[in-house]
C-alpha positions, 0 to 999 in steps of 0.5 A: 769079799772077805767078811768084817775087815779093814781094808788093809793099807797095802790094797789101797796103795795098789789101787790109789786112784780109787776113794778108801776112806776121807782122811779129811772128813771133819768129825764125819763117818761116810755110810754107804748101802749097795744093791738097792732099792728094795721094798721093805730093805730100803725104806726100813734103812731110811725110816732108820737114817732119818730117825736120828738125822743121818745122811748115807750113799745109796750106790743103786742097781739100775735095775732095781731103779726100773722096778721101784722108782718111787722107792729110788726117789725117796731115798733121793728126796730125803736128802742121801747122795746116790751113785751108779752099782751097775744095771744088772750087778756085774762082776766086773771080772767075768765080763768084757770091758765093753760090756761092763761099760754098756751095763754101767752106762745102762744104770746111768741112763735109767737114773737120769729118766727116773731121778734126773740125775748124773751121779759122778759116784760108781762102786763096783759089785763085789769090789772086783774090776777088771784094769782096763774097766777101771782106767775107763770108768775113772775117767769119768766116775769117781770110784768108791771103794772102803774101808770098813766092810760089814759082811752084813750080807754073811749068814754065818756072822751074828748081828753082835759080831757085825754090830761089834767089829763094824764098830771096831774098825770104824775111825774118823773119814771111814767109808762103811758097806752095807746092803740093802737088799734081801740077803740083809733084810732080817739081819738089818734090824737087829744091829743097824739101829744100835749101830747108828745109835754108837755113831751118834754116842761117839759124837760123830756125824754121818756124811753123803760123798 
């Protein structure tokens, strides 16, 4: 994934069956967090979300679910949406379709032991799937991609430059990356609260998908 940008519209046209952005989201920004639950990630990034009564999507590793199901409830009880970002974090592009399927269906099933849910969401890892993968998957999930990425997870941007062209890209209906996992741990703090403070100065309200 190319660091801070905004998806390009061409790229979305390629792919116009996947969700970009919510052109008709009233006064609303969708803010989305991959690759969790991750103890001491996740739960700052709730703490934070709920200091200011804001709601996000979790797209959750299934994996991660198996490890920490007190922290996947949580994220669930405090009212966020959750969707499916695989088992074990796949890229779609180096694995067959069969296997890609299975791994998806995998994260799906620890979700329903350990949340009791069915999430209709699927994002996947790294943006990257393979055609066929994608016709299959779409059948039954709505696929989520974005508009706005972060690149919270690059060591070679700053908090300000994350903070400052996250901002910038940021327009009504935009559906923003992040991750909480332990590549963001420490950058987190250092831009994620002033980030949500600005979406609340501009007067917009953040939204589950």
């Amino acid at each position: 994934m190319v660091p801070i940008h905004k998806t390009p519209i061409w790229i979305q046209r390629i792919f116009p069956h996947r969700i970009w952005q919510k052109k008709d989201a009233d006064e609303a920004v969708f803010l989305t967090f991959d690759d969790g639950p991750v103890p001491g990630v996740t739960d700052y990034v709730l703490d934070e979300l709920a200091k200011r009564n804001q709601k996000a999507t979790f797209f959750m590793v299934g994996d991660n679910v198996r490890k920490h199901p007190e922290l996947a409830g949580r994220v669930l009880q405090a009212g966020h949406s959750i969707g499916n970002h695989t088992f074990h974090h796949l890229h779609g592009l180096r694995f067959g379709k069969d296997s890609y399927l299975e791994d998806i269906r995998k994260c799906d099933l620890i979700l329903q032991e350990v949340l009791a849910i069915q999430t209709p969401l699927f994002r996947p890892p790294y943006g990257w799937m393979t055609p066929a993968q994608a016709r299959k998957v779409a059948k039954e999930k709505t696929i989520v991609m974005w508009d706005v990425l972060s690149g919270d997870y690059d060591p070679k941007l700053s908090p300000r430059s994350i903070l400052e062209t996250s901002l910038e890209k940021l327009e009504l209906g935009s559906i923003v990356v992040f991750h909480d996992q332990q590549k963001t741990k420490e950058v987190l703090p250092k831009f994620l609260p002033e980030f949500l403070d600005q979406i609340k100065e501009r007067g917009l309200q953040t939204a589950t998908l």
